[in-house]
RODO-2510 file (C-alpha; in nm, 4 decimals, decimal comma):
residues 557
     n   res          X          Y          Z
     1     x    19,1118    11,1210     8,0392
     2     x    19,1090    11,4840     7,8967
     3     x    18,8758    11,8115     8,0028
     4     x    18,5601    11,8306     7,8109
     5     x    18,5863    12,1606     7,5853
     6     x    18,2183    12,2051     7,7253
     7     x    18,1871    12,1292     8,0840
     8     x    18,5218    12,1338     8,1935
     9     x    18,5338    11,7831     8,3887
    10     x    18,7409    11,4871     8,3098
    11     x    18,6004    11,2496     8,0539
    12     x    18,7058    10,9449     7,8594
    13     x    18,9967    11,0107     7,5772
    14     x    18,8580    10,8393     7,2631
    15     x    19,2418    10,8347     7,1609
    16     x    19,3547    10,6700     7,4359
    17     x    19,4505    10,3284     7,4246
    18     x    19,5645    10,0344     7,6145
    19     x    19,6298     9,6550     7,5380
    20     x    19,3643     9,4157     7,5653
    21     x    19,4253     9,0236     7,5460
    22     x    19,2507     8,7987     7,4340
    23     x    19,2836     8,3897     7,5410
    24     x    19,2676     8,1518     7,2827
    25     x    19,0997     7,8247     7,3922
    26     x    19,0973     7,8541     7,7410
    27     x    19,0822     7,5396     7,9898
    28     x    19,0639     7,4879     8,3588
    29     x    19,3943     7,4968     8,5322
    30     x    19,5102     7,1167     8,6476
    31     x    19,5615     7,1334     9,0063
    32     x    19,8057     6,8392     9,1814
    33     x    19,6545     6,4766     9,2665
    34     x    19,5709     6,5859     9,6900
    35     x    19,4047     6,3879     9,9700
    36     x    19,3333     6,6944    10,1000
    37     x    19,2851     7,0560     9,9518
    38     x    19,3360     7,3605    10,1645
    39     x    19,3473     7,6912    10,0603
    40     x    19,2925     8,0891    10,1443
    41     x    19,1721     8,2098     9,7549
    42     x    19,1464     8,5496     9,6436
    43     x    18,9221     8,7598     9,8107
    44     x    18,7766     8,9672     9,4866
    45     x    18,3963     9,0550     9,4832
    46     x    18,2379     9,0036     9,1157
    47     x    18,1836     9,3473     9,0592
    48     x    18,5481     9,4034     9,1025
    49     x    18,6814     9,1464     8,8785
    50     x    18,7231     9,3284     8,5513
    51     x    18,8705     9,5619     8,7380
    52     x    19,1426     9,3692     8,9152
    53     x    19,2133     9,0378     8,6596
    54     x    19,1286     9,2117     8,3389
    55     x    18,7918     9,1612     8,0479
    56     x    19,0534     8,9101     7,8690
    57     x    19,1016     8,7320     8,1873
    58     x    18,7533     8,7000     8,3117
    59     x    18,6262     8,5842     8,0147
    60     x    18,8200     8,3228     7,9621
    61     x    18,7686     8,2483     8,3584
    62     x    18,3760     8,2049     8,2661
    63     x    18,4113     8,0138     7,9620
    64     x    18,6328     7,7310     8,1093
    65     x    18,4317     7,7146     8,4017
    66     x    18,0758     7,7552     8,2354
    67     x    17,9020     7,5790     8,5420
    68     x    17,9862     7,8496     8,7875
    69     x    17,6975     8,1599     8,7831
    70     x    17,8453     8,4641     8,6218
    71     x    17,7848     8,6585     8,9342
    72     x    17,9392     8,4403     9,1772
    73     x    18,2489     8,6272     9,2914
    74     x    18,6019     8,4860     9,2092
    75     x    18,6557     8,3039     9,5036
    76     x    18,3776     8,0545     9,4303
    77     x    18,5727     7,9250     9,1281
    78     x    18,7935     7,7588     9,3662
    79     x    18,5323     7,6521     9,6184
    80     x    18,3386     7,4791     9,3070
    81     x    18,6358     7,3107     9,1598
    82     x    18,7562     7,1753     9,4772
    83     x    18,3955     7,0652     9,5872
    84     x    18,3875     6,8941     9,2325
    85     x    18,6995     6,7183     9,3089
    86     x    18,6003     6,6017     9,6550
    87     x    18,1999     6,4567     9,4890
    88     x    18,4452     6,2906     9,2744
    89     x    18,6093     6,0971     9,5137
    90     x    18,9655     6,2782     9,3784
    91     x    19,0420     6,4239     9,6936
    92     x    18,8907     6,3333    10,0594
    93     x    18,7878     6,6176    10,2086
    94     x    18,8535     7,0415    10,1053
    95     x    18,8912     7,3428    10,3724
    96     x    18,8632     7,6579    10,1918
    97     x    18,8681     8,0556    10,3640
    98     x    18,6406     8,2862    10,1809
    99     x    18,4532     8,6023    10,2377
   100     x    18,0939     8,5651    10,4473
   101     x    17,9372     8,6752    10,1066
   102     x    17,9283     8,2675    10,0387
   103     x    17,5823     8,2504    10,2017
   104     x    17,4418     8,4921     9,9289
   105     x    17,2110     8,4298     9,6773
   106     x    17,4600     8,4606     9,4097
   107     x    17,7741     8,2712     9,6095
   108     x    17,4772     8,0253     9,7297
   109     x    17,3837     7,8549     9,4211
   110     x    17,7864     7,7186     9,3998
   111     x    17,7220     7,5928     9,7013
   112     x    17,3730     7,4588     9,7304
   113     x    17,4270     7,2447     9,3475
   114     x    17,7216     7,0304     9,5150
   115     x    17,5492     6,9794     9,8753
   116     x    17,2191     6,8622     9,6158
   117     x    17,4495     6,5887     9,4353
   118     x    17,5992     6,4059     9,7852
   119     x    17,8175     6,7232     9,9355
   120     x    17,8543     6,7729    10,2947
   121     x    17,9356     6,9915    10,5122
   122     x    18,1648     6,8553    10,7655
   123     x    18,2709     7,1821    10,9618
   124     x    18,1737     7,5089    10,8945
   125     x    18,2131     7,9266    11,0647
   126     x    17,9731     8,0943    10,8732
   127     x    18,0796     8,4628    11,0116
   128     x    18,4299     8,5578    11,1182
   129     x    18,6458     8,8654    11,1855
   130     x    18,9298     8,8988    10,9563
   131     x    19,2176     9,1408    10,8686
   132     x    19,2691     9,1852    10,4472
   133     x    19,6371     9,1203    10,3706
   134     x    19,6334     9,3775    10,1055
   135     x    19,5187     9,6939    10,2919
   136     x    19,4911     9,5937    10,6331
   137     x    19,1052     9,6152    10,6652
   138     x    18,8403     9,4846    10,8702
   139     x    18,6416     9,1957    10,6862
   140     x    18,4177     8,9189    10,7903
   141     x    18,5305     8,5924    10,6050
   142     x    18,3353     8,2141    10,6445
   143     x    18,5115     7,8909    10,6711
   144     x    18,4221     7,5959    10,4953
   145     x    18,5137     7,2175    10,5475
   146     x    18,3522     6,9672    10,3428
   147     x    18,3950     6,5512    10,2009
   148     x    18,1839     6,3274     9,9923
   149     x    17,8951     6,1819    10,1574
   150     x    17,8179     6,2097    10,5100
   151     x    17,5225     6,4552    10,6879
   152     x    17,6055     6,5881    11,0279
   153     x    17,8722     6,8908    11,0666
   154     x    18,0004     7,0963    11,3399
   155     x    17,8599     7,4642    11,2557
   156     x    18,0927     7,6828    11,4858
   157     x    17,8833     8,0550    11,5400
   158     x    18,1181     8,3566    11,6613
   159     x    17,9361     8,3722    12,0677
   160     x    18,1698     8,6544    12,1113
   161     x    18,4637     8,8657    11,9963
   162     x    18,7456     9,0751    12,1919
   163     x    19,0774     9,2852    12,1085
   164     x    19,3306     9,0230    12,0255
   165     x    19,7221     8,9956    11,9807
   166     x    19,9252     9,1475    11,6847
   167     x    19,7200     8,8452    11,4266
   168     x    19,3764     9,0124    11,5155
   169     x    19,0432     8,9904    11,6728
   170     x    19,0086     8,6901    11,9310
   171     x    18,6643     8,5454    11,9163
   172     x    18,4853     8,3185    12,1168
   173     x    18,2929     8,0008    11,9293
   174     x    18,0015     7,8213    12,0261
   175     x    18,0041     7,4274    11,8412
   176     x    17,6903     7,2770    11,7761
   177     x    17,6662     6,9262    11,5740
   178     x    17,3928     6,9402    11,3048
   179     x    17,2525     6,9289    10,9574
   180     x    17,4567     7,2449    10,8214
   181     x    17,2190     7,3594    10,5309
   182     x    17,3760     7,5417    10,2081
   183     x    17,3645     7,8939    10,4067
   184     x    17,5849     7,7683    10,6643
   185     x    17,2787     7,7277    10,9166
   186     x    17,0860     7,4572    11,1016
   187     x    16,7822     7,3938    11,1770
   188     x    16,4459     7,5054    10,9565
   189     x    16,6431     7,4906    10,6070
   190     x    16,5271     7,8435    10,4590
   191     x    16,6878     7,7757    10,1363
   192     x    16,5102     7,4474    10,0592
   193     x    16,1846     7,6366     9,9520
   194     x    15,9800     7,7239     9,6626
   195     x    15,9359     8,0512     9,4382
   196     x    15,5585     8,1050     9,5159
   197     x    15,3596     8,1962     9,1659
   198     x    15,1619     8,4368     9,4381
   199     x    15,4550     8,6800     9,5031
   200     x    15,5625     8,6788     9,1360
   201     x    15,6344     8,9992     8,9518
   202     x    15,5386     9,2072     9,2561
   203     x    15,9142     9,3060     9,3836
   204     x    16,2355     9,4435     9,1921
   205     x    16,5432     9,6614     9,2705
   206     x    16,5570    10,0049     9,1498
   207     x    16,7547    10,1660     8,8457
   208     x    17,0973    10,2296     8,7625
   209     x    17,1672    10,5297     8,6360
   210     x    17,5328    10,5319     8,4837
   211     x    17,6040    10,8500     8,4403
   212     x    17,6572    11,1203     8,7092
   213     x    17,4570    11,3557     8,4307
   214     x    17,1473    11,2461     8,5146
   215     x    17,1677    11,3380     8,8359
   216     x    17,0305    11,7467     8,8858
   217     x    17,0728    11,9662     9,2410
   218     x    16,7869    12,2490     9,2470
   219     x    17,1509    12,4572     9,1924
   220     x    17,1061    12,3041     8,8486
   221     x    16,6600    12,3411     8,7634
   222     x    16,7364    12,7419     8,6365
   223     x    16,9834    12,6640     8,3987
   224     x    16,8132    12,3854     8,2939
   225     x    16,4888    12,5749     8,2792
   226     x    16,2881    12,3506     8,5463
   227     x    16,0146    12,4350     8,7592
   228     x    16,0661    12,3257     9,1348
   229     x    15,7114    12,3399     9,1685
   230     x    15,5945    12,1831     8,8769
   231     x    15,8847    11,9189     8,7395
   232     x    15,8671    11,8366     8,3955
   233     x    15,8060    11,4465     8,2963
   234     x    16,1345    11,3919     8,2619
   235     x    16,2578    11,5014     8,5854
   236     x    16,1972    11,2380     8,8830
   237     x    16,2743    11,2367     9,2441
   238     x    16,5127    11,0068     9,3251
   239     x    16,5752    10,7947     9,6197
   240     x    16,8629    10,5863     9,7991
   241     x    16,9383    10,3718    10,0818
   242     x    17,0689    10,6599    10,3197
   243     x    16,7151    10,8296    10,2838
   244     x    16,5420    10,5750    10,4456
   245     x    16,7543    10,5092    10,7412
   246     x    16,9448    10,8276    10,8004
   247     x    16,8126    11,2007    10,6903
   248     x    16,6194    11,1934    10,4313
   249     x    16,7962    11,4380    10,0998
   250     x    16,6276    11,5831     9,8072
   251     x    16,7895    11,4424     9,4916
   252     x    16,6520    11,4034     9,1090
   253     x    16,7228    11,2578     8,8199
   254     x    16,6746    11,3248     8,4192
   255     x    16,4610    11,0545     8,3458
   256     x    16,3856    10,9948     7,9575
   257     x    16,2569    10,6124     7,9970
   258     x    15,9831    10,5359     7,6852
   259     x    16,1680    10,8324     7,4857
   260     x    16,3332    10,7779     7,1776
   261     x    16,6529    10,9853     7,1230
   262     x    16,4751    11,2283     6,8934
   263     x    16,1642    11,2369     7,1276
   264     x    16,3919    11,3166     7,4366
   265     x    16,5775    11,5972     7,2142
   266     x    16,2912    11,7560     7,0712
   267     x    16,0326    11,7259     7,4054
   268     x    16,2859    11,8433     7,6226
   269     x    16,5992    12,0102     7,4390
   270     x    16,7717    12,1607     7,7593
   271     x    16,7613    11,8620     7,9546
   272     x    16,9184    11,6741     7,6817
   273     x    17,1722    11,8509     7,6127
   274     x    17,2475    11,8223     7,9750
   275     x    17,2610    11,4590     7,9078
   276     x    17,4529    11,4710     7,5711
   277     x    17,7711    11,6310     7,7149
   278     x    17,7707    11,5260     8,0460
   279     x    17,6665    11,1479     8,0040
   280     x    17,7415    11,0656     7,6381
   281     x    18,1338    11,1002     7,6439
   282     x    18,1857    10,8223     7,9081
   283     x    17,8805    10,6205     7,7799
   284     x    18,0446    10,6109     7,4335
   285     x    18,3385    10,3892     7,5941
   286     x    18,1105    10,1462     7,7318
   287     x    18,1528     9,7936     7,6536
   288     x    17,8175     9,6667     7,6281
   289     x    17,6352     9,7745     7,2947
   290     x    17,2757     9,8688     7,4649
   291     x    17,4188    10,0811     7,7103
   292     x    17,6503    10,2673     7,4165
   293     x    17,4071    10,3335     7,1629
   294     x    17,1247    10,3956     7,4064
   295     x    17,2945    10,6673     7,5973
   296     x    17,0790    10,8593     7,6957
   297     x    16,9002    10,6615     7,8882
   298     x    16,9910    10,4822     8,2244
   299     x    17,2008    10,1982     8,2328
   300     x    16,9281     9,9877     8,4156
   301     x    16,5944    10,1140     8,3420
   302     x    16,4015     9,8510     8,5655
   303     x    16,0839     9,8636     8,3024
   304     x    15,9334     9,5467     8,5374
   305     x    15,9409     9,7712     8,7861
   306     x    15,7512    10,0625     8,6221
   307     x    15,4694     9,8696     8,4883
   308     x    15,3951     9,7221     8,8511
   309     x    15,3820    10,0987     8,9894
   310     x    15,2672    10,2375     8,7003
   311     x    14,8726    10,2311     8,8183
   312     x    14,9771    10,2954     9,2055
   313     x    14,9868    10,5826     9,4152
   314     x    15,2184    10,4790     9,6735
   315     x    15,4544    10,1432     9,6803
   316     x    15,6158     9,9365     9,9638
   317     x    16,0312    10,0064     9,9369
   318     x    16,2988     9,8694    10,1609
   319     x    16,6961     9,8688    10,1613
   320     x    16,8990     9,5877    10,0181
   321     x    17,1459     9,6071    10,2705
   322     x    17,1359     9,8082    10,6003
   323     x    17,1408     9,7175    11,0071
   324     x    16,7567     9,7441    11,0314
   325     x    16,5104     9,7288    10,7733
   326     x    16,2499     9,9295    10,7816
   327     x    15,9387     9,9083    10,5401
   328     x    15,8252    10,2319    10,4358
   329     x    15,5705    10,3605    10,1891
   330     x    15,6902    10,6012     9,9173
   331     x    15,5276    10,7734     9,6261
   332     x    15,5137    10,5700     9,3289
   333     x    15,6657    10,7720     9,0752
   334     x    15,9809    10,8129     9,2147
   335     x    16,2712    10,6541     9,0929
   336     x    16,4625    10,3812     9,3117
   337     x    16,8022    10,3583     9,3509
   338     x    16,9379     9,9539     9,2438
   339     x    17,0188     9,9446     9,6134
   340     x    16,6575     9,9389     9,6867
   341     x    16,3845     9,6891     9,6994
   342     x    16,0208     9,8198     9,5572
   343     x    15,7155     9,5830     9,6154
   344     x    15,4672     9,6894     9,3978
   345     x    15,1768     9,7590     9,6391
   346     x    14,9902     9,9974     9,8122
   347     x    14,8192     9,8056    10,0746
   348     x    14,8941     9,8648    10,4019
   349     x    14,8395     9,4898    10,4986
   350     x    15,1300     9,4094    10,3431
   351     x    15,3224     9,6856    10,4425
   352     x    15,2475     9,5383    10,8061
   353     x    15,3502     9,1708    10,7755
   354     x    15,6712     9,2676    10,6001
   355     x    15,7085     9,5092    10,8975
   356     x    15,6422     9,2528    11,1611
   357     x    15,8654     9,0044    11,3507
   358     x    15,7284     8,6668    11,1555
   359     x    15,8775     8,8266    10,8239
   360     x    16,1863     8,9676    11,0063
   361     x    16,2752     8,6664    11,1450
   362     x    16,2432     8,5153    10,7806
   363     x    16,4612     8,7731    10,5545
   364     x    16,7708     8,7117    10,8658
   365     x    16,7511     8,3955    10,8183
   366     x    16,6782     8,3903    10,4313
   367     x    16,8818     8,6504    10,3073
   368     x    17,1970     8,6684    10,5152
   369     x    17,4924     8,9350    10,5804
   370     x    17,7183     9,1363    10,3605
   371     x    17,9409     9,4011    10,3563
   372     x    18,2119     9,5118    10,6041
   373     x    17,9323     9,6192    10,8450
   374     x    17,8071     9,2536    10,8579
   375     x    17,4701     9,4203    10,8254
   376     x    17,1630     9,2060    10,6714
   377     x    17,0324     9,1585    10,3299
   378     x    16,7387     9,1330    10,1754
   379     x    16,6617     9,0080     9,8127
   380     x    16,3304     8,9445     9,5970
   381     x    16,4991     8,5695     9,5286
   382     x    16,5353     8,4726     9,8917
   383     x    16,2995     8,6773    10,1284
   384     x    16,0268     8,7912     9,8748
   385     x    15,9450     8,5022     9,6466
   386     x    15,9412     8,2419     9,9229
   387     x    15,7660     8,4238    10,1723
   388     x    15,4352     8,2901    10,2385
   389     x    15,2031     8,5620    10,3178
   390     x    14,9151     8,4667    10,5817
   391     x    14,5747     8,4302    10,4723
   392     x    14,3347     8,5752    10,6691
   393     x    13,9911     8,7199    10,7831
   394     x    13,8900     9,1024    10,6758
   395     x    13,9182     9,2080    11,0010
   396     x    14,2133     9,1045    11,0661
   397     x    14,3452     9,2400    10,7916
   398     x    14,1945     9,5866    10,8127
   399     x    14,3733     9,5941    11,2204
   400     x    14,7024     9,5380    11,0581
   401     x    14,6524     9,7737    10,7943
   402     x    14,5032    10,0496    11,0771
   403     x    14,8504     9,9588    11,2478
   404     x    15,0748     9,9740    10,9940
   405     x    14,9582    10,2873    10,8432
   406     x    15,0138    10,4493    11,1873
   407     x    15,3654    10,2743    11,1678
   408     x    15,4289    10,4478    10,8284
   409     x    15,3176    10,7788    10,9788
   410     x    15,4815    10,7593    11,2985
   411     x    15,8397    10,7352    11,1913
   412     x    15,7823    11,0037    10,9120
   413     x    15,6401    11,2729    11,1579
   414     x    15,8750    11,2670    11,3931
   415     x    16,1536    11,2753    11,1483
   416     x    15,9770    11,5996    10,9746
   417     x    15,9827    11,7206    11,3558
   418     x    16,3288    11,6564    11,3861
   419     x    16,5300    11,7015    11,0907
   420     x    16,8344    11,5353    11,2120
   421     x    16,6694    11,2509    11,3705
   422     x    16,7337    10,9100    11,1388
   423     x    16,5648    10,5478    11,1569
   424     x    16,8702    10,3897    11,2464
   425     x    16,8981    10,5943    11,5815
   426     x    16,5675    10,5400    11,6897
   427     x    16,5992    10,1475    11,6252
   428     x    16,8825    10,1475    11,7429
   429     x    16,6981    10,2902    12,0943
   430     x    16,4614    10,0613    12,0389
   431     x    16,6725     9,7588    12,0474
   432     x    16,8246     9,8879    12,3839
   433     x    16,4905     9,8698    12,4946
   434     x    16,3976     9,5419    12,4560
   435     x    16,7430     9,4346    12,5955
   436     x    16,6385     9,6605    12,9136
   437     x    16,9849     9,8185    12,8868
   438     x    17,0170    10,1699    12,9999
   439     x    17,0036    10,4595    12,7697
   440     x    17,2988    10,7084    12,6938
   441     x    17,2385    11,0236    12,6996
   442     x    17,2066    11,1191    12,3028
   443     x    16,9936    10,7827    12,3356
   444     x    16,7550    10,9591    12,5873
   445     x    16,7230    11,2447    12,3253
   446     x    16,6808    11,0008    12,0248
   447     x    16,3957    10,8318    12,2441
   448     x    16,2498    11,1821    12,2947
   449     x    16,2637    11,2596    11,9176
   450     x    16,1116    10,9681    11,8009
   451     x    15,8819    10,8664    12,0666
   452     x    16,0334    10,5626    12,0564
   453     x    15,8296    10,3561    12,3316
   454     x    15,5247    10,4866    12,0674
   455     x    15,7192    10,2991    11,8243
   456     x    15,7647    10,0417    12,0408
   457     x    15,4434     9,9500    12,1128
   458     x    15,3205     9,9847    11,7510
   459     x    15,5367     9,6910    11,6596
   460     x    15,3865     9,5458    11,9295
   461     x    15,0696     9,5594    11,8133
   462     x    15,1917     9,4243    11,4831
   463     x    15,3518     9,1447    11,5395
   464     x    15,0249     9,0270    11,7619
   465     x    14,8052     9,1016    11,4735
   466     x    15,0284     8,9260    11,1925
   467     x    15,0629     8,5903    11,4834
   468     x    14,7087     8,6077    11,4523
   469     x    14,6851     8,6110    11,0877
   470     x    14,9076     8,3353    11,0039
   471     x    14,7045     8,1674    11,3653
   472     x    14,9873     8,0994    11,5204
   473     x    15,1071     8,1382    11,9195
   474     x    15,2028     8,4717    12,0279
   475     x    15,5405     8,3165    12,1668
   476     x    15,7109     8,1236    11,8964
   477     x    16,0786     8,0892    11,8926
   478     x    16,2777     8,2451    11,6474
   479     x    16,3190     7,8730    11,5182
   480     x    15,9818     7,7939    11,5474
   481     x    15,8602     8,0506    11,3331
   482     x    16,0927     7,9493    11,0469
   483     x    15,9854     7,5978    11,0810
   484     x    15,6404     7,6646    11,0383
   485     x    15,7065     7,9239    10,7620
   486     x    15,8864     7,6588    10,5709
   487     x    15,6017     7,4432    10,6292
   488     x    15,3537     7,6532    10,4989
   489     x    15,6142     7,7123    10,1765
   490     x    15,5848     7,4052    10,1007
   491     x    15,1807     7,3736    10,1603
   492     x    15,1447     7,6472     9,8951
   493     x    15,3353     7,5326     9,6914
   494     x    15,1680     7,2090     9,6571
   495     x    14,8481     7,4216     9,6458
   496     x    14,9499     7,6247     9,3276
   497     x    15,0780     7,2926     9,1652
   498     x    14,7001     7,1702     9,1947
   499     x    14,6448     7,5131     9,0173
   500     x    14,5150     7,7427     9,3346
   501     x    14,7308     8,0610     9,3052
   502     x    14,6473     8,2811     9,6391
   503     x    14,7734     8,6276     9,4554
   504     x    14,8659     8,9232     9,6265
   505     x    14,7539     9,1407     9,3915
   506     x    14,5675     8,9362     9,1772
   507     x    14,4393     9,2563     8,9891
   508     x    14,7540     9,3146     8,8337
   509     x    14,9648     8,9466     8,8356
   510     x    14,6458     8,7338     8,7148
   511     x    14,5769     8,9493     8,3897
   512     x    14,6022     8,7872     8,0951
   513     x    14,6378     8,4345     8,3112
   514     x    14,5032     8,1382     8,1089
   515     x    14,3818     7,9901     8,3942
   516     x    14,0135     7,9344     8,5379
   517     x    13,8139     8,1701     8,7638
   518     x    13,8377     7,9410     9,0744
   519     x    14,2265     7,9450     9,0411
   520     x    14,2330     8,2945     9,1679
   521     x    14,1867     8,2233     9,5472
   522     x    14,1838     8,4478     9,8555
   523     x    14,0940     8,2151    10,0936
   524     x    14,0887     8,3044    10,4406
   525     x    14,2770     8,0648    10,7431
   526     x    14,0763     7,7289    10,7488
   527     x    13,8727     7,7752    10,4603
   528     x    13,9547     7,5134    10,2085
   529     x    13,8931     7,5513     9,8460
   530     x    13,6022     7,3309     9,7149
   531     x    13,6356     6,9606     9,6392
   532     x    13,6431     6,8563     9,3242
   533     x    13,3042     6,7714     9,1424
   534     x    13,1834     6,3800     9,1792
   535     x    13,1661     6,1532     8,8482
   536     x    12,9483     6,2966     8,5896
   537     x    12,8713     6,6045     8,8380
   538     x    13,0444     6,9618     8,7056
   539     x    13,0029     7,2279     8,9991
   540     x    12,8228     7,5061     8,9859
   541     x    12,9899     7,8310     8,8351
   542     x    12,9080     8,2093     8,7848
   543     x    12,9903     8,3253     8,4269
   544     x    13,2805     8,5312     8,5023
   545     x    13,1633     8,8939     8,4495
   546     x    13,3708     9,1519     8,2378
   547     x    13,3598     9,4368     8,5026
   548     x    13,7294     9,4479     8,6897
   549     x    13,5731     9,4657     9,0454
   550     x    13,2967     9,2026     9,0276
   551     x    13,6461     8,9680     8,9023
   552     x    13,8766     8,9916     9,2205
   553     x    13,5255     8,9642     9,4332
   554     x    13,7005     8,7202     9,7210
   555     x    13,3728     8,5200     9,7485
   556     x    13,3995     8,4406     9,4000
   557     x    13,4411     8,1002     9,2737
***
């Protein structure tokens, strides 16, 4: 590093150097002729790899072993080669330690490709306390048995944990004999369900800046010759995880998306230069061409994501990873932080189901835990795509929008009210409630705050408007409610391979569709689409009309 002559920070030395290897011909390691393979592999996430085992290395890692996804981490490597061994019939069975992150999209699809080609599960802890070697810290790890062949497992859950002896946390398991599906669950197998064409290109993850210049404090708007009041286009609010589940914080970015170099430099000279010697030195080190020679704009731009907002007002945004997972709506010109879901839509309706117990029950299920905090996750791949939205009646749709909007503007008052008041303490309350646990003091206040048995009771509501949506029983079991929401995966599914497509926003996902007028369904719950036309007979149909609103008409066929 060296001080820039300008700013006076750190920034990359361009005459720096260090050695960089290369592997010629790389091949998988030959491991020793075993019955049985046991083993406790490195614990290094795939965002960390380059970082701890060197580019050379890792490259040659994901050339030799081409079948493994390049964003499983490195511990997967090992779990795939011994699995490959074991479907083989080169070894008899494999028992492999690795961090809880295996049940994650990206870890999954190691997994989920042996169990599809005669793998099984034979014991399995899917969530367990651990103490890293390296720097003594807390971690939740999984542990996997598996053989050739065979169907039913022991799946051992953690029932409860306690301080242990000098090795660590004692935990309590509870053994039951099952099924154990690629997730390391039983039951309603959530991962054996179909992308649905209807939630397509409707939810993303935010932007990645790369570069601490982009990001401005109002300390920085009079240097920089910005307007609070009136930002220019190329200033944006931006938003992160923390702001929607502890207090909210004003933060912005410089934003020069669509804007060629000379464009940004000309339209807004100020802000670029901002850019140019506070971004540029570090970006010009980078080792991926786009990001180097398009500096000055962000490292992930999420353009997928800005045409689906780009005609909407508001848009539905959630956390990736976090305790609870609120649903919140959030203007639509903002940018997102890549930590952050954004389905593009303003409607309240579905702002409601994602907010209600059917769907939350779904994404725990579907998306898994992560992180040192064992919190949940939630992706577009697992708890998005899949998700089969209810179709229903107008009126039942209009009470869950009613209720969701009061939702939305329940949790945001009493935050403005309360400045130091966060969504995490007041579902955290909330939780104690339903337990019927007593409150704590500071939990009396939260409750007081946030008018939490308000928010109680709106969720309430919800959840008994979205059972009656999808028609279902008020008082499903967790386990029921995933069974029938795989069933219905599956019945849609089968619908959109006959060619009906029930489109959330069919407005925006159905243009420029090749496909005919009646494929562009919103039926309601027991209404089934019309039969096909008897021999010689061709049914009835409107000539589709050229005005936008007359198109999306729900009675139209």
């Amino acid at each position: 590093m060296k001080t820039s002559p300008v700013t006076g920070e750190e920034i990359p030395d361009e005459a720096a150097r260090v050695p960089v290897y290369r592997y010629v011909n790389p091949s998988r390691a030959e491991w020793p002729k075993a019955d049985f393979i046991v083993g406790n592999p490195p614990f290094i996430g795939n965002k960390r790899m380059r970082l701890a085992l060197g580019d050379g290395y890792v490259e040659a890692l994901r050339k030799a072993h081409d079948d493994v996804p390049e964003t499983a981490d490195f511990v997967m490597y090992w779990w795939n080669k011994a699995a490959t061994l074991a479907r083989e019939g080169k070894a008899r069975r494999f028992g492999l330690i690795t961090t809880n992150s295996i049940t994650q999209t990206f870890n999954r699809q190691v997994v989920a490709s042996h169990i599809s080609r005669g793998t099984a599960f034979v014991f399995a802890i899917p969530d367990h306390p651990w103490v890293d070697s390296s720097d003594g810290a807390a971690v939740r790890i999984a542990m996997t048995v598996a053989s050739r062949g065979g169907s039913v497992g022991i799946l051992a859950t953690v029932s409860g944990e306690f301080p242990g002896d000098e090795h660590g946390t004692g935990v309590e398991l509870s053994p039951q004999k099952a099924v154990i599906h690629a997730d390391l669950t039983i039951g309603a197998n959530v991962t054996d369900v179909s992308a649905l064409q209807a939630n397509r290109d409707l939810s993303f993850q935010g932007i990645i800046p790369l570069g601490d210049g982009f990001r401005l404090t109002r300390e920085d708007f009079p240097r920089l010759g910005v307007n609070p009041s009136r930002l220019p286009l190329a200033v944006r609010r931006f938003v992160i995880g923390k702001d929607l589940v502890q207090v909210p914080q004003e933060r912005h970015l410089i934003d020069f998306f669509g804007l060629t170099e000379e464009e940004a430099r000309s339209r807004f000279p100020a802000l670029f230069q901002h850019v140019l010697t506070t971004v540029k030195p570090e970006r010009d080190h980078n080792r991926r061409d786009t990001r180097r020679k398009n500096w000055w704009l962000f490292g992930e731009n999420a353009p997928k994501l800005r045409r689906a907002t780009r005609s909407l007002a508001r848009t539905i945004c959630t956390v990736e990873t976090s305790k609870h997972k609120p649903f919140v709506f959030l203007p639509a010109d903002w940018d997102f932080d890549h930590k952050l879901y954004v389905v593009a839509s303003d409607d309240a309706f579905f702002l409601g189901v994602l907010s209600s117990r059917i769907h939350g029950t779904w994404a725990l299920a579907a998306g898994g835990r992560l992180g040192v905090g064992n919190d949940p996750t939630w992706t577009n791949t697992t708890c998005f795509l899949p998700f089969p939205f209810p179709a229903t009646n107008e009126p039942t749709k209009t009470r869950i929008r009613k209720l969701a909007e009061s939702l939305d503007a329940h949790r945001k008052a009493q935050q403005a009210a309360h400045p130091g008041l966060t969504v995490t303490g007041m579902y955290n309350v909330l939780e104690k409630l339903r337990s019927g646990d007593s409150l704590t003091a500071k939990e009396k206040t939260i409750h007081e705050q946030g008018l939490v048995s308000v928010l109680r009771q709106l969720h309430d509501d919800l959840d008994a408007a979205v059972f009656d949506a999808y028609g279902w029983p008020h008082d499903l079991t967790d386990e029921q409610i995933l069974e029938r929401l795989v069933k219905l995966n599956a019945e849609r599914a089968a619908e959109e391979a006959r060619g009906l497509v029930r489109w959330l926003r069919p407005e925006f996902q159905a243009v420029g569709e090749k496909r005919k007028p009646a494929q562009v369904s919103l039926l309601p719950v027991g209404e089934a689409p019309e039969a096909p036309a008897g021999k010689g007979k061709k049914p009835a149909r409107m000539p589709w009309p050229k005005a936008f609103p007359e198109q999306i008409r729900p009675d139209r066929r």
